[in-house]
DONU-740337 format. One record per residue (C-alpha): residue in one letter; x, y, z. Coordinates in steps of 0.001 Angstrom, whole numbers, plus 524288, in hexadecimal, padded with zeros to 5 digits. Example, Ala and Ser with C-alpha at 12.3 -4.5 7.8 and 13.67 -1.06 7.14 Angstrom:
A8300C7EE6C81E78/S835667FBDC81BE4/
REM end
This chain:
XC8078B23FEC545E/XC78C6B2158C5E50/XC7213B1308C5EED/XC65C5B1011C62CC/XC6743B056AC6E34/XC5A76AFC03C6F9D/XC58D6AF389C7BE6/XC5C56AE575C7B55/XC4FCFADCD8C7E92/XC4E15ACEE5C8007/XC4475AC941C77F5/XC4266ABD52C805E/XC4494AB987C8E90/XC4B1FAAE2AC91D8/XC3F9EAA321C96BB/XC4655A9D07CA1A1/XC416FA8DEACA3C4/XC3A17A8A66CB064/XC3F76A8271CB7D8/XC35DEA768BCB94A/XC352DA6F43CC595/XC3229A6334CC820/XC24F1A6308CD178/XC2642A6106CE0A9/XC23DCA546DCE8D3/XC1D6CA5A70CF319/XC1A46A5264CFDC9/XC0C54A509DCFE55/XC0A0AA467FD09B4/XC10BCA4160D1622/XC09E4A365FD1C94/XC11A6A2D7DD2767/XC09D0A2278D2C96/XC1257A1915D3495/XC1F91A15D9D3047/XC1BCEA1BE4D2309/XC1D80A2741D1E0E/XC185CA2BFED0E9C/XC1B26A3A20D0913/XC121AA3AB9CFD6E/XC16D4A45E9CF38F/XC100FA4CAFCE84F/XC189AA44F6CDE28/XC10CFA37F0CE285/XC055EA33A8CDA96/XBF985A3608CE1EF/XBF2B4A2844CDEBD/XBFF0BA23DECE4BB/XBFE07A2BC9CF02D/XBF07DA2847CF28D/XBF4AAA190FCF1BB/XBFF76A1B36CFB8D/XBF70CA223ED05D3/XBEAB0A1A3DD0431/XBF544A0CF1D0819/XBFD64A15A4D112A/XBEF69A1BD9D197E/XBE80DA0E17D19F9/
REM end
């Protein structure tokens, strides 16, 4: 008796998960003026930022 032999096939492939990253703080700004120095990164709020250079440049 000879059987007939049929390939085995997966139906589905397994979905693997993404791995989510949180975004990067890149550095946006370096400004020293003086003694000070400020390193303004793409996390800060940019009303914020604004504030902080408009006190910091007058």
């Amino acid at each position: 008796m000879i059987e007939k032999q049929q390939p085995i096939v997966a139906l589905n492939h397994p979905v693997r998960s993404k791995k989510t990253r949180p975004p990067r703080n890149n550095l946006l700004l370096t400004l020293k003026k003086n003694d000070l120095e400020l390193n303004f990164y793409s996390s800060l709020d940019p009303e914020i930022m604004n504030k902080l250079l408009e006190k910091v440049l007058s």
